[in-house]
N, C-alpha and C positions, 0 to 999 in steps of 0.2 A: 723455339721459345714463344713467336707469338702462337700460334697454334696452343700450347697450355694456358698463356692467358686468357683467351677467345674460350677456353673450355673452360677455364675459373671461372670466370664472365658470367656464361651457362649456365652454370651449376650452382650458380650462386642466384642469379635470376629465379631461378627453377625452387630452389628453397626459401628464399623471401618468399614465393607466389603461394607453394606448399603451408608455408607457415601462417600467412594470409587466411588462407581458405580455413585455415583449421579455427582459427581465431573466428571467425565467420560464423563457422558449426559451434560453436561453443558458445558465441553470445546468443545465438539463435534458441538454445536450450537453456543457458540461465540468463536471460534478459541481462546480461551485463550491462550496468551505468553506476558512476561511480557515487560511492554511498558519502551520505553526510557524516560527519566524524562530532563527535559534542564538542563544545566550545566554540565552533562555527556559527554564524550568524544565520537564522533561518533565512533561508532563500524568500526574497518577496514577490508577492501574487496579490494580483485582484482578479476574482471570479463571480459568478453569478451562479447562486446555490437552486437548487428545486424547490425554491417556495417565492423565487424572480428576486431576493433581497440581494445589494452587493457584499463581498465580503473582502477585505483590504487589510492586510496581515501586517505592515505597516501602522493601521490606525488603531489595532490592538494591543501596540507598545503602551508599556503601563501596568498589563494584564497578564497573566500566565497563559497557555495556551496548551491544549492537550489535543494533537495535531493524528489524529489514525488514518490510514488509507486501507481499504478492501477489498474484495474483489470486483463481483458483480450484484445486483439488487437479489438475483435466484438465487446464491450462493447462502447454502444452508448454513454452513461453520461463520458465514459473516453475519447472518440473522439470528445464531446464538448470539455472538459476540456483542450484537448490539440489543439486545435484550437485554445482559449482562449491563450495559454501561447505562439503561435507560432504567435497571431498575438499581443502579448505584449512581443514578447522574444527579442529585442532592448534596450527596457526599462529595464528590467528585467538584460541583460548583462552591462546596465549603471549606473546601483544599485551596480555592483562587484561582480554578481553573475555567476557562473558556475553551469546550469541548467542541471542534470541527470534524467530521466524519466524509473521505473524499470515498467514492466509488468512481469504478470504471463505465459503468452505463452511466446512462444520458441521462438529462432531468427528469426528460416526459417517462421514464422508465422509472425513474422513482418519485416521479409523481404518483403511478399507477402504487408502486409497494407502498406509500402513505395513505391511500385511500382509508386504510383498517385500520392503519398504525400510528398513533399519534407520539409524534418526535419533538421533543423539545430544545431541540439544538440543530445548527445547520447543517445539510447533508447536501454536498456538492458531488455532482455529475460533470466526470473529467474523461470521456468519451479517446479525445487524442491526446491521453495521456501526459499533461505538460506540467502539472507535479506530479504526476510519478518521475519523470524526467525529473525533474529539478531537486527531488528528494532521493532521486536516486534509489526507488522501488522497482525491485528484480523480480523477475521470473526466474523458474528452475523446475524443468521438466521433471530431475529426478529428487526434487523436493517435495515434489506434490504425488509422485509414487510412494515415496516413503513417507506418506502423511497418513496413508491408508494402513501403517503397523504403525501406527501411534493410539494409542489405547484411549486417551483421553480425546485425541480429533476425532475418532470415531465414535465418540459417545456423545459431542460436540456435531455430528455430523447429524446423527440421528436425532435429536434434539431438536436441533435447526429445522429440520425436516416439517416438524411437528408444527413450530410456530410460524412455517410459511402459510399455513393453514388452506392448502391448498392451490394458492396462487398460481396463475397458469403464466409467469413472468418470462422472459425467453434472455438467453444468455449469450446477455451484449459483453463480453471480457473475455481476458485470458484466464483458460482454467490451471494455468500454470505461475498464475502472478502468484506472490508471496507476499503478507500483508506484511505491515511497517508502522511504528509508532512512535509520536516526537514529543519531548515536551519543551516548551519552550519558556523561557523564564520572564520576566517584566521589559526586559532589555533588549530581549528579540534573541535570547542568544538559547543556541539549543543544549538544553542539559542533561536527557536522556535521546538516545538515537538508539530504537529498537530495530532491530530487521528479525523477523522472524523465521523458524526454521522447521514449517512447514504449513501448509493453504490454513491451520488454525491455531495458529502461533502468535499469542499479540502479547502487550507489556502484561504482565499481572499488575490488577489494579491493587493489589497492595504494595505495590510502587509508592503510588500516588498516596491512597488511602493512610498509607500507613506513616507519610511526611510528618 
């Protein structure tokens, strides 16, 4: 009798550790952290954006806020995307929103992508990650395979391409992160939580646009 228990013991040891490892390989490939849900209170941050100004998510209660994270400064589908909001960001501030843009490269990296590009809104450099953490922006390996049969990320890729205009920028991120977008209301509280579902997936701005 003890002998099968000593072997349950085992065997059970043995498949927690199994079950472990696989949990392991799985978040390893979709970035698992767990996503914000609306109705949630945005998570607060203070950061320092690439133009050295602070930014206190906290002191924009009052304010709406349209909160996107991206990948890296090279990332062609993210240099659409922000093309897209720079050349609807009028509209965008006449909706009541206060437009923040997080990438994964550093500042001095997109410092370097501002030199040509004049941005009228603040674009933070979040290196180690700690709103993507806290907003719980995922990676997914085979999200970003299947972004390459998406007919419009691929139109969106080449595009991007265009308006790098060359840039010899080097790629500080995961090519595997998956962008994300928040809105958050006067009160701090999040009323849209986008995750997107695939490297050029973000909210359509007639979301917003169309309030």
């Amino acid at each position: 009798m003890r002998y099968h228990f000593y072997t349950l013991e085992i065997m059970t040891q043995f498949f927690l550790k199994c079950s472990l490892a696989i949990v392991c390989v799985l978040n390893s490939f979709s970035g698992f952290s767990q996503k914000i849900k609306e109705g949630q209170i945005a998570p607060a941050f203070v950061v320092v954006d690439s133009k050295g100004d602070t930014i206190n998510i906290e002191k924009l209660k009052g304010k709406k806020v349209f909160l996107a994270f991206f990948r890296y400064a090279s990332c062609p589908v993210c240099n659409f995307r922000m093309n897209e909001i720079i050349q609807n960001y009028e509209a965008i501030q006449a909706k009541g929103y206060e437009f923040i843009a997080v990438f994964e490269s550093n500042n001095a990296t997109l410092q370097q992508y501002l030199t040509e590009t004049q941005v009228p809104f603040p674009i933070v450099g979040d290196p180690d990650l700690v709103l993507y953490k806290k907003y719980g922006v995922q990676k997914s390996f085979w999200r970003m395979v299947g972004s390459m049969f998406n007919k419009k990320t691929r139109s969106n890729l080449k595009e991007g391409k265009v308006l790098l205009k060359g840039k010899n920028l080097k790629r500080d991120g995961q090519m595997s992160r998956i962008p994300a977008d928040f809105l958050i209301d006067e009160n701090g509280v999040i009323t849209k939580a986008y995750y997107g579902t695939n490297i050029g997936d973000h909210l359509p701005l007639e979301t917003i646009l169309g309030e």
